[in-house]
C-alpha positions in Angstrom: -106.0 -43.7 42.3 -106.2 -47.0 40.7 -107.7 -45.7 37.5 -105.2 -42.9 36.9 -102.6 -44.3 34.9 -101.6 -40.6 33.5 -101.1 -37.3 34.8 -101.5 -34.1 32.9 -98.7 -31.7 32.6 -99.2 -29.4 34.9 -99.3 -26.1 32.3 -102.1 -27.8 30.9 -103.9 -28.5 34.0 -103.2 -24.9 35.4 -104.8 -23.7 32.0 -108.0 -25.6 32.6 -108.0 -24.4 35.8 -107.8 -20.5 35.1 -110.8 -21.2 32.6 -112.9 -23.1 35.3 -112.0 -20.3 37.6 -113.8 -17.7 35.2 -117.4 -19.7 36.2 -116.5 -19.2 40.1 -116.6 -15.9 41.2 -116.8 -14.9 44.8 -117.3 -18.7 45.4 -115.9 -19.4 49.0 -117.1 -23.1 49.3 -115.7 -26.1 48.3 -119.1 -27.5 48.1 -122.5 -26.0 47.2 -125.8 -28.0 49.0 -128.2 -28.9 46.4 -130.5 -30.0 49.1 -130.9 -33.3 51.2 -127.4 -35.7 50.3 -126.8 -33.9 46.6 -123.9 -31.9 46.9 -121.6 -30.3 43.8 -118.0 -29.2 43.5 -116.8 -25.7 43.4 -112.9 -25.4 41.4 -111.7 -24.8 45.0 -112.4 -28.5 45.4 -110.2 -29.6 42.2 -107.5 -32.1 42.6 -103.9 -32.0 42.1 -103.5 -34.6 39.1 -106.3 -34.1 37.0 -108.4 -31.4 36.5 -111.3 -32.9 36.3 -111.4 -35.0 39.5 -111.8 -34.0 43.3 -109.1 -33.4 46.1 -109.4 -36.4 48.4 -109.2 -33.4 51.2 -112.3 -31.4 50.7 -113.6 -34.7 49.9 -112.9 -36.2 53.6 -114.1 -32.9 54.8 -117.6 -33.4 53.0 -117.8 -36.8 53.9 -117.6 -36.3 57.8 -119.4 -33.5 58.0 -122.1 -36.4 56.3 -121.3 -38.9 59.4 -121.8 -36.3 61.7 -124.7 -35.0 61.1 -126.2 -39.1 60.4 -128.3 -39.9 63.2 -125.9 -37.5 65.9 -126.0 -38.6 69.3 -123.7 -36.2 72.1 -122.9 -39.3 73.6 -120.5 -40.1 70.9 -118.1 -38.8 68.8 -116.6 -40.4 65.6 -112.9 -41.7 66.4 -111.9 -43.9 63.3 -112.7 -43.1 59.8 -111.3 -45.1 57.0 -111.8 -44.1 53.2 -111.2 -45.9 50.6 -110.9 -43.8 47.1 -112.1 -46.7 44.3 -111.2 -44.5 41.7 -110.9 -41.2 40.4 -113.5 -38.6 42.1 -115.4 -36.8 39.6 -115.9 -33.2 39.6 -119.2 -31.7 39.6 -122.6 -33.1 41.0 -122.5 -36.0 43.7 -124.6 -37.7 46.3 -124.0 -38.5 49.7 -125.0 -42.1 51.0 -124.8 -41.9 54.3 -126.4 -46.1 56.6 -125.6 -47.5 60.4 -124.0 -50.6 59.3 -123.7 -51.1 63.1 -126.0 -50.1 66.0 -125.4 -49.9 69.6 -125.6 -48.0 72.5 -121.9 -47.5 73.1 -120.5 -48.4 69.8 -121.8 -48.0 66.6 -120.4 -48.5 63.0 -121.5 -46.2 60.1 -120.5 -46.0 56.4 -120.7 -43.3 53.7 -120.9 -44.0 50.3 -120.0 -40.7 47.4 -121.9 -41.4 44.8 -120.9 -39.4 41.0 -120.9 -40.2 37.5 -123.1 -43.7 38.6 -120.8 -45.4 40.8 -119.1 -45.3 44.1 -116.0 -43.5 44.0 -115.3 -43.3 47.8 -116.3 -45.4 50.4 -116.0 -44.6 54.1 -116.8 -46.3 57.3 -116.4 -44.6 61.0 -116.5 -45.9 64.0 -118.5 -44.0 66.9 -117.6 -44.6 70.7 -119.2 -43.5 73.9 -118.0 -40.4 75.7 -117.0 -40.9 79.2 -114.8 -38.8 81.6 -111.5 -40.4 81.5 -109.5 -37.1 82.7 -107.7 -39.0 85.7 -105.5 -41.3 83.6 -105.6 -39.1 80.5 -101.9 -39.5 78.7 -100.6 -38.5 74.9 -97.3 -40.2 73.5 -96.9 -38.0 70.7 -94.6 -35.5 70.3 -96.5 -31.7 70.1 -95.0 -30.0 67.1 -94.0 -26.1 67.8 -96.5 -23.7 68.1 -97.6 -22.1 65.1 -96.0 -18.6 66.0 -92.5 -20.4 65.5 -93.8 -21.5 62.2 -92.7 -19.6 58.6 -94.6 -18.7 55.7 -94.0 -21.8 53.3 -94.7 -21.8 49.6 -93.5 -25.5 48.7 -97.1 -26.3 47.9 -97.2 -23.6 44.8 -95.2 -26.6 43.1 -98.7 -28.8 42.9 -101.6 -27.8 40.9 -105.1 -27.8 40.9 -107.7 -25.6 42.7 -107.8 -27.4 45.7 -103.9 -26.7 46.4 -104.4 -22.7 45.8 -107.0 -22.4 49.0 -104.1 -23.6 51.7 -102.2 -21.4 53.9 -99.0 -22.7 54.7 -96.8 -22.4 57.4 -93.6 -25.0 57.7 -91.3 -25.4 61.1 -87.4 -26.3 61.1 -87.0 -30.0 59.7 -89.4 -30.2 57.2 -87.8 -31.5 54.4 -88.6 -34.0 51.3 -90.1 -36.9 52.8 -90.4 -35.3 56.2 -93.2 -32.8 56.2 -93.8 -30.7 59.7 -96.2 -27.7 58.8 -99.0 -25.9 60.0 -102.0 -25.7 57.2 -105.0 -23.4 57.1 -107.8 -22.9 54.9 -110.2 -19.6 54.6 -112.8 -21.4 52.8 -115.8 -23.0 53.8 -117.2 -26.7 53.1 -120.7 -25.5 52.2 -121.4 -22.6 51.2 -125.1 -20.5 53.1 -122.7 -20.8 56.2 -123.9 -23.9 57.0 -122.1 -24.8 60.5 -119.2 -27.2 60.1 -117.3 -28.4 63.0 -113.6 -28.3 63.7 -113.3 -31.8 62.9 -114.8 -31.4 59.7 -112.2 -28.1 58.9 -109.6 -30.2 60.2 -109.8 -33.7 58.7 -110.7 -31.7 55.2 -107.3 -30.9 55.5 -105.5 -34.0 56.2 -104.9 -35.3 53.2 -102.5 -32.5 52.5 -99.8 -34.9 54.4 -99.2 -37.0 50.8 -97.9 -33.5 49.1 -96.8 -31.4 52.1 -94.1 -34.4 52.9 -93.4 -35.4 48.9 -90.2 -37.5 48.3 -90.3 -35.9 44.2 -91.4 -33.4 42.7 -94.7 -33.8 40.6 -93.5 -33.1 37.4 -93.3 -34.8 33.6 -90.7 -37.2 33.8 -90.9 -38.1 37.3 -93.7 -40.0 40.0 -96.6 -39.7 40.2 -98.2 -41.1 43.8 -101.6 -40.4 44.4 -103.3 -42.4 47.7 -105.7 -45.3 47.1 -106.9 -44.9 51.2 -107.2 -42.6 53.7 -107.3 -43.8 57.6 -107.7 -41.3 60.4 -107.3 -42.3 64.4 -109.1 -39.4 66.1 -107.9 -40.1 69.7 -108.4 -36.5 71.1 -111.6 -34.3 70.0 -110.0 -31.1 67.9 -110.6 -27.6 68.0 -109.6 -24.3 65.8 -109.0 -24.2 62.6 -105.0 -24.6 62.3 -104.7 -28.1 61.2 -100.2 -29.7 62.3 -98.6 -32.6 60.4 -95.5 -34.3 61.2 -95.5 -36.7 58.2 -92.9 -39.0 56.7 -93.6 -40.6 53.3 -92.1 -44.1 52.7 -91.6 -45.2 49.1 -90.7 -48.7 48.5 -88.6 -50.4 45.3 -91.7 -52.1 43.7 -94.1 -49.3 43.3 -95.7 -49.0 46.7 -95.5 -45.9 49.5 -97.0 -44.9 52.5 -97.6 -41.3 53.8 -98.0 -41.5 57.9 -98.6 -38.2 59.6 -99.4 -37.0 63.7 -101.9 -35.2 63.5 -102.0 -31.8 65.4 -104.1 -28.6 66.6 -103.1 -25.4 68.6 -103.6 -27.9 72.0 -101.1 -30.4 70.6 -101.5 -34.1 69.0 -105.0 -35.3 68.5 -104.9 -38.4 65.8 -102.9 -40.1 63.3 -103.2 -40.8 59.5 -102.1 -43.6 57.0 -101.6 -43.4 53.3 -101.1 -46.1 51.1 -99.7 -45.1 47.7 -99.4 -46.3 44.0 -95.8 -45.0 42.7 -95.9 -44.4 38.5 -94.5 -42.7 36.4 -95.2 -39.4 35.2 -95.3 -39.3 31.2 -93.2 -36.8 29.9 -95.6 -33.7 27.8 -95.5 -34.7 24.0 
């Protein structure tokens, strides 16, 4: 994010992380509800390049489980969600801000605001389209990845830290390589905790920022790039379902600092939706 200019090295951040652990037992949220649009952080919700800041992931997850439950109408479903992170998240307690920036009876325009530490650090709009039954011209370009029974246990995310990265379940198919990322990721935990009901786009989408590390060019490490996303834009052409979230992602990183993670977004009935990264390439400080 714009205001990260460091990283910590990652024995220190796994260290802060063990200690944080100590004050989560049997926690099996990201989030906890503190009632109405107040939410805090569990360290399942910690990010990758500072320990004291929230995974963009669980953080989408959060936030359109927010827009859907704004105002819901069956009619509609949410189909384009664009976030943009204006700095580092915060860990810990945060509100929600959830307004209809655009009404209508077949298209409306929302926006989300997280609120922590006394300013916006994400902002969000979504669109929301009418439903309709479009079945006799239905059509999908994108390539299905394999089925997840052809996938392999994969342990290239135990190279990032952070909570966040320790609650994935990963499973990567033949190609996937540095810079081209085709896995299958799945998460045990909850975005609430009380079992309040989240929806398979929420479980999905709170995944999909995942694509920036499962497709890294580098490894993040001291003495190398760092290249965290300053945006996060979803296409949601298909509705999803389960719990098995696909990515066939490439990451692109330019000469003069600037990169771009785009995925296909997949479930266990094939493509549903695309995402767009833009990235800020720096350098990792060595560890003094």
């Amino acid at each position: 994010m714009p205001e990260t200019t460091t990283c910590m090295a990652a024995e220190t951040l796994a260290a802060e992380t063990t200690a944080a652990e100590t004050t989560a037992v049997d926690t099996q949220s990201y989030y906890h509800h503190l009632g109405g649009n107040s939410y805090s952080s569990t360290i399942h919700a910690q990010g990758a390049w500072n320990a004291h800041e929230q995974h963009m992931a669980p953080v989408t997850g959060i936030m359109v489980h927010a827009l859907e439950q704004f105002q819901p109408r069956n009619d509609m479903r949410l189909v384009r969600l664009n976030f943009d992170i204006l700095g580092l998240i915060p860990a810990g307690d945060f509100s929600i801000e959830t307004t209809l920036l655009r009404p209508g009876k077949t298209i409306e325009l929302l926006q989300a605001e997280l609120m922590a530490g006394g300013r916006v650090a994400v902002r969000a709009t979504a669109w929301r389209l009418q439903r309709g039954d479009t079945s006799a011209v239905e059509a999908l370009e994108d390539k299905a990845l394999e089925p997840l029974e052809q996938a392999v246990p994969w342990t290239g995310l135990n190279s990032w830290p952070g909570g966040f990265i320790k609650t994935i379940e990963g499973r990567s198919l033949p190609g996937h390589r540095k810079g081209h990322g085709r896995a299958w990721l799945h998460s045990p935990y909850t975005m609430l905790d009380g079992g309040e009901h989240s929806s398979a786009l929420v479980r999905l989408l709170g995944l999909a920022d995942s694509a920036n590390g499962v497709a890294a060019r580098v490894t993040p490490e001291p003495g190398s790039f760092m290249f965290p996303n300053v945006d996060l834009s979803l296409h949601i052409y298909r509705e999803p379902v389960g719990e098995w979230l696909g990515l066939d992602s490439t990451v692109t990183f330019a000469g003069d600092g600037v990169g771009l993670t785009s995925s296909v977004l997949h479930d266990a009935q094939g493509p549903f939706g695309r995402s767009e990264q833009i990235l800020t390439l720096r350098p990792i400080p060595h560890s003094q």
